[in-house]
BALOBA-1460 file (C-alpha; in Angstrom, 3 decimals):
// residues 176
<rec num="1" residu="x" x="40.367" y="-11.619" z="39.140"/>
<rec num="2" residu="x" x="38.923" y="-10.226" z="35.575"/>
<rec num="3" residu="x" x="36.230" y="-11.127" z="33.832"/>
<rec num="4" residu="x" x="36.274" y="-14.190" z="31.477"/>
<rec num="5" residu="x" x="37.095" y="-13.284" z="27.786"/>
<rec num="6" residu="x" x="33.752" y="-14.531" z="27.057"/>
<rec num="7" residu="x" x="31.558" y="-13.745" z="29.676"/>
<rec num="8" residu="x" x="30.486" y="-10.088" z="28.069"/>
<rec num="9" residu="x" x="28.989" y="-12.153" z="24.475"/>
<rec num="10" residu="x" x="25.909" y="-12.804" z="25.687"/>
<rec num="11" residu="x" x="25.402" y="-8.911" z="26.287"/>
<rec num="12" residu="x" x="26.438" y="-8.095" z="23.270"/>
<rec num="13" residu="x" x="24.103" y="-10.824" z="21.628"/>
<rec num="14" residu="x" x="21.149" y="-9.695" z="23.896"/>
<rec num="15" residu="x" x="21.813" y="-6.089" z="21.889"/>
<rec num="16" residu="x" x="21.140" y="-7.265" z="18.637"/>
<rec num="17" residu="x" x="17.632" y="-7.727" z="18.749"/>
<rec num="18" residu="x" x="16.649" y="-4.496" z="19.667"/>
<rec num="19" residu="x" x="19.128" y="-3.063" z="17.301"/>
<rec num="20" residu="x" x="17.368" y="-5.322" z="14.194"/>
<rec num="21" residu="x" x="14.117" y="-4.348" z="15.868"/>
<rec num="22" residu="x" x="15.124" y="-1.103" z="15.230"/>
<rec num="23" residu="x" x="16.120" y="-1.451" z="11.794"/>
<rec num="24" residu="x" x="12.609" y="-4.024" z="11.004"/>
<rec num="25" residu="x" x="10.973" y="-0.914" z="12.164"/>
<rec num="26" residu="x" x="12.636" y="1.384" z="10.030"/>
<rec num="27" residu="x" x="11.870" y="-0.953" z="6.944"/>
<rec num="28" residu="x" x="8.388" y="-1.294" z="7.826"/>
<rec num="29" residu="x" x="7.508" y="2.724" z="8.166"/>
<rec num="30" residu="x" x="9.901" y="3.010" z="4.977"/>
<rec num="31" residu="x" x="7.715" y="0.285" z="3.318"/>
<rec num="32" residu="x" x="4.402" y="1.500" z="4.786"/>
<rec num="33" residu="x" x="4.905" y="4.884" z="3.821"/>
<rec num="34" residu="x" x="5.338" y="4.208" z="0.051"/>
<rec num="35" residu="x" x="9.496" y="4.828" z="0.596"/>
<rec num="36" residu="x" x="8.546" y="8.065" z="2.281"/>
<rec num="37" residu="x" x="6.163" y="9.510" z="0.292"/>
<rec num="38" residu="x" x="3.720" y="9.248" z="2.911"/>
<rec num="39" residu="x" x="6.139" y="12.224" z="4.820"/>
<rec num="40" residu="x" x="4.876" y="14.532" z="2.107"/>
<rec num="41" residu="x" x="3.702" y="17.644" z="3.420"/>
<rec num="42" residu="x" x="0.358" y="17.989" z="1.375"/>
<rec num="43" residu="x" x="-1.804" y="15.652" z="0.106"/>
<rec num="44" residu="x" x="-0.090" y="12.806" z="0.803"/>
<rec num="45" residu="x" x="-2.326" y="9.598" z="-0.193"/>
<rec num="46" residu="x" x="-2.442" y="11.527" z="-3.718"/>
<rec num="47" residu="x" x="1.285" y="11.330" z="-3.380"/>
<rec num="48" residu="x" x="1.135" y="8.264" z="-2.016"/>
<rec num="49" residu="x" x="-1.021" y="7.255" z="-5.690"/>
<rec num="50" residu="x" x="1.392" y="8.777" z="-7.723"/>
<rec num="51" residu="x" x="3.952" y="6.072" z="-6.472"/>
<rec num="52" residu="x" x="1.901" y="3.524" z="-7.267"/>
<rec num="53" residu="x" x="1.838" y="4.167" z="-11.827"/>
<rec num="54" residu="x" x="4.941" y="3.049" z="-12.216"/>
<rec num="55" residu="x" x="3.875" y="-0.217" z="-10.090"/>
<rec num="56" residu="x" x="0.612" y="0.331" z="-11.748"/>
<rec num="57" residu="x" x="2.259" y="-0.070" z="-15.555"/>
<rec num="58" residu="x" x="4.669" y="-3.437" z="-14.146"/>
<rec num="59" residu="x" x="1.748" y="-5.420" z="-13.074"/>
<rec num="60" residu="x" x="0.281" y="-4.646" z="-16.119"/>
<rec num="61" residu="x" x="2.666" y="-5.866" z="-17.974"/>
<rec num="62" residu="x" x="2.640" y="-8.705" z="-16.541"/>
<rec num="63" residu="x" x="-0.771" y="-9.360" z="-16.301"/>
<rec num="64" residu="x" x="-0.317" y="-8.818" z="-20.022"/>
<rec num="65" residu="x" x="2.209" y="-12.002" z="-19.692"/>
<rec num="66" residu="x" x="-0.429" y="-13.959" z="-16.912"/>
<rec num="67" residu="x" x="-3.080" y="-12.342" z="-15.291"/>
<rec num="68" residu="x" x="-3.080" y="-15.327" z="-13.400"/>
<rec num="69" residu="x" x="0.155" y="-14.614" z="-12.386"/>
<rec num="70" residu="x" x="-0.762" y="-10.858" z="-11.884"/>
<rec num="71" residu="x" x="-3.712" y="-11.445" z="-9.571"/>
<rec num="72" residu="x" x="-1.645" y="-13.675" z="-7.689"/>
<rec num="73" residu="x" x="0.704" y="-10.838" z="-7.060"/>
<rec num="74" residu="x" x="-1.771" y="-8.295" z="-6.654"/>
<rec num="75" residu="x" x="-3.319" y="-9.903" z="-3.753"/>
<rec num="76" residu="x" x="-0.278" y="-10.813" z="-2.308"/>
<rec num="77" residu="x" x="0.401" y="-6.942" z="-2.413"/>
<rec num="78" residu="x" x="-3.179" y="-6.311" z="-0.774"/>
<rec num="79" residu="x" x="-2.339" y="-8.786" z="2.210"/>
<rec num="80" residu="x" x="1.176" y="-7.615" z="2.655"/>
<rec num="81" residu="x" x="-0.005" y="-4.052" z="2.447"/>
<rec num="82" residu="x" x="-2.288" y="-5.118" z="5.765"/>
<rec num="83" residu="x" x="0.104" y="-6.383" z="7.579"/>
<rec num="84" residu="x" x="2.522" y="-3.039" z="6.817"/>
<rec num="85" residu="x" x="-0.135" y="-1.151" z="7.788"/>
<rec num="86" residu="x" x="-1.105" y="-2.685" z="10.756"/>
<rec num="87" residu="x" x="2.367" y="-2.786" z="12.320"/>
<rec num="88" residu="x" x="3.276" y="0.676" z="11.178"/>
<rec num="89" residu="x" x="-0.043" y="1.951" z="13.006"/>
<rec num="90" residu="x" x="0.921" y="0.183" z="15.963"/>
<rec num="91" residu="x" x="4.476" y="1.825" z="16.091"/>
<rec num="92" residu="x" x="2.771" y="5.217" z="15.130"/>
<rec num="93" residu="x" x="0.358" y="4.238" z="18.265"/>
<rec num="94" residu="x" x="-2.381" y="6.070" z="15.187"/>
<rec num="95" residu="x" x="-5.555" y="4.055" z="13.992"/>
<rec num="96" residu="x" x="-5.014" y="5.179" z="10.435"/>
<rec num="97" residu="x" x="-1.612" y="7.622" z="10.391"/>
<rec num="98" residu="x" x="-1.304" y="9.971" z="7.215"/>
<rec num="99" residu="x" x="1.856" y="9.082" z="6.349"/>
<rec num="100" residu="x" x="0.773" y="5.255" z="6.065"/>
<rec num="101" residu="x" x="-0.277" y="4.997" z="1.948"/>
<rec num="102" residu="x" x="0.831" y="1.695" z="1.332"/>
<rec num="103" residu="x" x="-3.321" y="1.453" z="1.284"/>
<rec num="104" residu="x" x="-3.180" y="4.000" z="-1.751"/>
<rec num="105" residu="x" x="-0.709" y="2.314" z="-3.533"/>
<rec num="106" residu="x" x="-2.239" y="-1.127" z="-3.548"/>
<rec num="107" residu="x" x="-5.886" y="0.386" z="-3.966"/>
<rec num="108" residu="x" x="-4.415" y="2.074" z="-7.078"/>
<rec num="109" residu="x" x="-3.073" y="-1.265" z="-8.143"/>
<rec num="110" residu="x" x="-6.310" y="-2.333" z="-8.237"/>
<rec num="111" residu="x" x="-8.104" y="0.231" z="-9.637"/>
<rec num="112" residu="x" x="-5.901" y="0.275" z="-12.609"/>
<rec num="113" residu="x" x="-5.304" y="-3.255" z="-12.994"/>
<rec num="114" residu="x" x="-5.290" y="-5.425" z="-16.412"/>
<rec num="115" residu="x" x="-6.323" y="-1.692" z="-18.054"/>
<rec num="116" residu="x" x="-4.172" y="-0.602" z="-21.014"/>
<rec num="117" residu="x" x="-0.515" y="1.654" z="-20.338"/>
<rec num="118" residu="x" x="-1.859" y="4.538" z="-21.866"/>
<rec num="119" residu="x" x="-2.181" y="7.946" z="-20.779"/>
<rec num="120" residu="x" x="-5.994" y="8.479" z="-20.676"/>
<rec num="121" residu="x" x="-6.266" y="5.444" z="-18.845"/>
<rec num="122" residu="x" x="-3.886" y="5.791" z="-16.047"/>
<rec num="123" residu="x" x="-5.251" y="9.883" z="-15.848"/>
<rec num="124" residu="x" x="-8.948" y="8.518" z="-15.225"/>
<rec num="125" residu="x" x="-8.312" y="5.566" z="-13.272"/>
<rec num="126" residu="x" x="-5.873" y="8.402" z="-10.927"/>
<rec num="127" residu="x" x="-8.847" y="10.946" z="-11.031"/>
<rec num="128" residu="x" x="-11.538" y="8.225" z="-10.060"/>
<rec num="129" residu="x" x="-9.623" y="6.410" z="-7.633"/>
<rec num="130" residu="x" x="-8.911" y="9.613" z="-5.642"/>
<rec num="131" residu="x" x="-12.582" y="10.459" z="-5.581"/>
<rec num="132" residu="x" x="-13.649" y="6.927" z="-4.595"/>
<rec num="133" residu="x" x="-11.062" y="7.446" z="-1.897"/>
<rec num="134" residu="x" x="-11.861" y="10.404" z="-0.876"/>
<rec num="135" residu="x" x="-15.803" y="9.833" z="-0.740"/>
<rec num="136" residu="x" x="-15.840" y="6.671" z="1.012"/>
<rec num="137" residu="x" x="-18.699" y="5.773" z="-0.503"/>
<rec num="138" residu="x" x="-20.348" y="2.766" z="1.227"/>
<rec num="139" residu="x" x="-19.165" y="0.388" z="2.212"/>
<rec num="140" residu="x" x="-15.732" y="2.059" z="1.911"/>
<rec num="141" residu="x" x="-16.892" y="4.210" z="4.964"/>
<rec num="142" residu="x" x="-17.636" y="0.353" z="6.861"/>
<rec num="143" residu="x" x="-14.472" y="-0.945" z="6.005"/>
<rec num="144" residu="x" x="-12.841" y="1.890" z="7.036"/>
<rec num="145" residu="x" x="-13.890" y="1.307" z="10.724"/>
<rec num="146" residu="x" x="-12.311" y="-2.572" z="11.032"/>
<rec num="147" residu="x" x="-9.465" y="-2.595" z="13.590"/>
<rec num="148" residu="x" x="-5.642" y="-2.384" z="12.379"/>
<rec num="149" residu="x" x="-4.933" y="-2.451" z="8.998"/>
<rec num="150" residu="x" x="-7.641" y="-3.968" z="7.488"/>
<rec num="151" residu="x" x="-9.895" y="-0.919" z="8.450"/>
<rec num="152" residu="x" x="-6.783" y="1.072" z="7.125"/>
<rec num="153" residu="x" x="-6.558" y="-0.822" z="3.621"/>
<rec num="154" residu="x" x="-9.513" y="-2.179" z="2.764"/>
<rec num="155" residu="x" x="-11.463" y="1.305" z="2.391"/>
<rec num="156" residu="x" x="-8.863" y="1.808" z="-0.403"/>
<rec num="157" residu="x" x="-9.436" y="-1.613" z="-1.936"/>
<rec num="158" residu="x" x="-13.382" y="-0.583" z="-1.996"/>
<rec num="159" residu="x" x="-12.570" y="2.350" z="-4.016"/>
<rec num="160" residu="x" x="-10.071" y="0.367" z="-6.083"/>
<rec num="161" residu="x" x="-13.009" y="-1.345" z="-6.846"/>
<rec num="162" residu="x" x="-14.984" y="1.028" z="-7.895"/>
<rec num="163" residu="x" x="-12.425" y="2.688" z="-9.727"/>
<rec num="164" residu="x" x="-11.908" y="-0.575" z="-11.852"/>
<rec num="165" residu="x" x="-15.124" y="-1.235" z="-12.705"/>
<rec num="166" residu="x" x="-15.454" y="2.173" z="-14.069"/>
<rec num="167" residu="x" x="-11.962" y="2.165" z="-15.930"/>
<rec num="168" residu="x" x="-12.500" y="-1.571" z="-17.322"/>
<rec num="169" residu="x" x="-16.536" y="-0.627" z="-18.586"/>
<rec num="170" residu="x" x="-14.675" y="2.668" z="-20.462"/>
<rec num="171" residu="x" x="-12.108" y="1.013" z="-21.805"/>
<rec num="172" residu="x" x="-14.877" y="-1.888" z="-23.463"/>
<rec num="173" residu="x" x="-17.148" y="1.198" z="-24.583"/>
<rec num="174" residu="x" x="-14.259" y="2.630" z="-26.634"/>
<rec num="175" residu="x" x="-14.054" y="5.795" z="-24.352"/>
<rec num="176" residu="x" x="-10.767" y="5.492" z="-23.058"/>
């Protein structure tokens, strides 16, 4: 006697989830990594930065349209960016992995947000933010310690911080 037609489905539907695990996990390390610029060989949270202008200039614009609107989506970003960032460390089995720069890429929205789409703008808010990130200058170097990827973002958001404040009081004096 064979085997019902339909007795081998439930197999095949007990597959699928680790198949669209598989794939979620793909889309997160894709995501997490700034659509693989984390992979970068050298220097890859400058990288990592350098994906974020062109995000940088579109939330901009709109924050040109409703910075309402704009903060809104910026600290969605920030809170998404956590969550990337914590799963992708926990798939990496890493506290903070190199090729995770989501963290960059939202700091640098930050850092360069509301500020005018010019050059000299986006070249000092790039230079400062990479110091600032690099520095960890307190309590960056705190923040960096919290578990998962809060510790892993939030270090960036301090230096977006920084980096804005600087930007924003340049921009007022007529510097920039």
């Amino acid at each position: 006697m064979g085997i019902p037609s339909g007795a081998g489905d439930h197999l095949r539907r007990a597959a699928l989830p680790k198949t669209m695990i598989s794939i979620r996990e793909k889309l997160v390390l894709l995501s997490a990594s700034g659509a693989g610029a984390g992979y970068f060989p050298l220097f890859p949270g400058t990288i990592g930065t350098l994906v974020a202008i062109p995000f940088s200039f579109a939330l901009n614009h709109l924050a040109n349209f409703s910075l309402a609107l704009a903060g809104v989506t910026l600290v969605t970003a920030v809170f998404c960016a956590m969550g990337l960032a914590s799963k992708a460390s926990e798939m990496l089995r890493q506290k903070d992995p190199g090729v995770i720069v989501i963290d960059e890429i939202v700091g640098f929205l930050l850092a360069n947000f509301a500020a005018p789409n010019r050059v000299s703008v986006v070249l000092a808010a790039f230079i400062l933010f990479r110091f600032f990130d690099i520095a960890k200058i307190f309590p960056a170097s705190r923040l960096e310690m919290l578990p998962g990827g809060a510790g892993i973002v939030l270090d960036d958001i301090m230096a977006g911080i920084y980096t804005f404040t600087i930007v924003q009081l340049l921009v007022a004096w007529q510097i920039l």
